[in-house]
Backbone as a ProteinNet text record, in pm:
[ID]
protein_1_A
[PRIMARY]
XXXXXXXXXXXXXXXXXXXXXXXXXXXXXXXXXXXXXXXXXXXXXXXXXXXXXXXXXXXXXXXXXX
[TERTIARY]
10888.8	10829.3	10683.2	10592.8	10490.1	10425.6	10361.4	10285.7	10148	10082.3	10006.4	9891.2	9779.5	9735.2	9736.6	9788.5	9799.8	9946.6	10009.3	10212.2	10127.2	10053	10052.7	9972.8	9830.6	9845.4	9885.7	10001.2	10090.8	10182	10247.1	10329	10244.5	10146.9	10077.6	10017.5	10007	9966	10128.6	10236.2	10360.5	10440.5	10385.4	10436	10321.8	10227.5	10104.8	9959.5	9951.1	9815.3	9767.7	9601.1	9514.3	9348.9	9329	9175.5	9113.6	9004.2	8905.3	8764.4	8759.3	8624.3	8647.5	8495	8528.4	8378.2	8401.3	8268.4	8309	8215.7	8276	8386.5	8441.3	8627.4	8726	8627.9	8738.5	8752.2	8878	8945.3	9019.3	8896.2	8966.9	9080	9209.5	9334.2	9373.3	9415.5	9424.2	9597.1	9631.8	9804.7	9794.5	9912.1	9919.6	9887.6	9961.9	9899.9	9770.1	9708.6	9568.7	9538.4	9656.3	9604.2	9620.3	9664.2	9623.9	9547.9	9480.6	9418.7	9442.8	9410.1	9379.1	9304.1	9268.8	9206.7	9237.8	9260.4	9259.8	9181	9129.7	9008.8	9077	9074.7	9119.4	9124.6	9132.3	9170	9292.9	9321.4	9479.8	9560.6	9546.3	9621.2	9614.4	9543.5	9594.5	9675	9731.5	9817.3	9755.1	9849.2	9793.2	9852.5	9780.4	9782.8	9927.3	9987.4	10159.4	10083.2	10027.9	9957.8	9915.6	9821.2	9720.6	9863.9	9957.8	10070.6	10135.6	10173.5	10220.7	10130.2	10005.4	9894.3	9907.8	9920.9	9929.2	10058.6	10164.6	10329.7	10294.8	10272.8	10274.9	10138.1	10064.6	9960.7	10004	10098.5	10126.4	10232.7	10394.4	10512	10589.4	10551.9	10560.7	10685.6	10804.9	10869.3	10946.5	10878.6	10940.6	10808.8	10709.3	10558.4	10623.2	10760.8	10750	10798.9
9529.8	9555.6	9596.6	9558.6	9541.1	9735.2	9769.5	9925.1	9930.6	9984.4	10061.5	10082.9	10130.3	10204.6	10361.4	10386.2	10475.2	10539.3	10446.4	10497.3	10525.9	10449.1	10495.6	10620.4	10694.5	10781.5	10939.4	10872.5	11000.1	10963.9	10915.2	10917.1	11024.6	10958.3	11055.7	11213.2	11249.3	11357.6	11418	11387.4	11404.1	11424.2	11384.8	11421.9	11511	11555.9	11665.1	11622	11522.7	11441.1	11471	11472.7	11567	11441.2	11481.6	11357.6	11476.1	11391.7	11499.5	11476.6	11335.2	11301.1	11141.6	11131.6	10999.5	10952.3	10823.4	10737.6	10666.6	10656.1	10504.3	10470.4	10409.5	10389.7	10430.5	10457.5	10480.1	10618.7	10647.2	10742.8	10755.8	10919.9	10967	11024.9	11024.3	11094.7	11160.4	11305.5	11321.5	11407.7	11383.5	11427.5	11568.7	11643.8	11754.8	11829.4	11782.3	11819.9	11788.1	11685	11678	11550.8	11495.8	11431.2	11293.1	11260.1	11120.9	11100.2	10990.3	10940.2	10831	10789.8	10621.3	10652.7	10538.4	10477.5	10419	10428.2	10377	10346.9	10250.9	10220.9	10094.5	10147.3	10040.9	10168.9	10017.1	10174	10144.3	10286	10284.8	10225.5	10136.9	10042.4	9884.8	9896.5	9767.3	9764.9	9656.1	9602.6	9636.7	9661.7	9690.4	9524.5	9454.1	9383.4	9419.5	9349.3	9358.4	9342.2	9312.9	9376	9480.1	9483	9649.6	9773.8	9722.4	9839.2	9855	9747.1	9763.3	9841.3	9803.6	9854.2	10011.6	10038.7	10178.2	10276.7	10209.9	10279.4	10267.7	10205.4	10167.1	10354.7	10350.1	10434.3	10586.5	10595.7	10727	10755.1	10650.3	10686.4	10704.5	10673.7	10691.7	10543	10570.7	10458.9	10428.5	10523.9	10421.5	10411.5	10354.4	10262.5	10086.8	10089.7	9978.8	9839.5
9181.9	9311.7	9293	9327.5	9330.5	9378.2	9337.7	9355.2	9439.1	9520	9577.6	9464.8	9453.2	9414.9	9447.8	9541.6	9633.9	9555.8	9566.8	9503.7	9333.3	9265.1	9164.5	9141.4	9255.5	9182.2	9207.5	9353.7	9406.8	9273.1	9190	9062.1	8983.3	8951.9	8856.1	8899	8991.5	9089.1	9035.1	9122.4	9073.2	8930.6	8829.6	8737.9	8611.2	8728.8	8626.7	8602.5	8676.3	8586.6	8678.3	8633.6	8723.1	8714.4	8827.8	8760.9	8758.9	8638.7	8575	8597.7	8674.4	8675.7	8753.9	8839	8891.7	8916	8920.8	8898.6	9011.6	9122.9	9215.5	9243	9257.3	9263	9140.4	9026.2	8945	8928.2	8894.4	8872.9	8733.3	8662.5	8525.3	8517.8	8510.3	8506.1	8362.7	8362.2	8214.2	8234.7	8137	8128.6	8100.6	8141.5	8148.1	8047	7897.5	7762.9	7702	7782.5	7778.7	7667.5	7604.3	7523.8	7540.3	7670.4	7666.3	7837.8	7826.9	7969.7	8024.6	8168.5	8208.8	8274.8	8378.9	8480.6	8510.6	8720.5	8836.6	8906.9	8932.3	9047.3	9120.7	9246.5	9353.3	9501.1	9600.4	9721.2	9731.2	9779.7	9819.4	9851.7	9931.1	10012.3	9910.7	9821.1	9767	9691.1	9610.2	9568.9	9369.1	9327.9	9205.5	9091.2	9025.1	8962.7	8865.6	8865.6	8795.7	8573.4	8570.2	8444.2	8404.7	8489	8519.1	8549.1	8589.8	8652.3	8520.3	8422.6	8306.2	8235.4	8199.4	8091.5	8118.5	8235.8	8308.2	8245.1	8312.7	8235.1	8105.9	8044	7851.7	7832.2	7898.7	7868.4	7951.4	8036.4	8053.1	8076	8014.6	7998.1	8088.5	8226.2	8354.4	8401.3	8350.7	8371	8510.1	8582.1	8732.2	8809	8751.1	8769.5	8727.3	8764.3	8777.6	8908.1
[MASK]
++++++++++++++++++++++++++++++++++++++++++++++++++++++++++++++++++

């Protein structure tokens, strides 16, 4: 099922991740233990690329980002 940008980063909001910094649309997210990061840039309401949604789960373990 296809994700939001919006669903992905109420997930991450939801499970501790905090943005730390933002440039323009994108968005720095850093994990609760601090040691890993991504980036989100899109608006809310779109549709997040079914790659980009994988590259995402693989990078913050977040397995119902899918």
């Amino acid at each position: 099922m296809p994700k939001t940008y919006g669903q992905v980063r109420r997930a991450l909001r939801d499970a501790g991740w905090r943005v730390v910094r933002q440039k323009g649309s994108h968005q720095f997210w850093v994990s609760p233990d601090g040691k890993r990061a991504v980036s989100v840039a899109g608006k809310d309401s779109d549709t997040m690329a079914a790659g980009t949604l994988a590259s995402t789960r693989r990078r913050t373990g977040l397995e119902d980002l899918r």
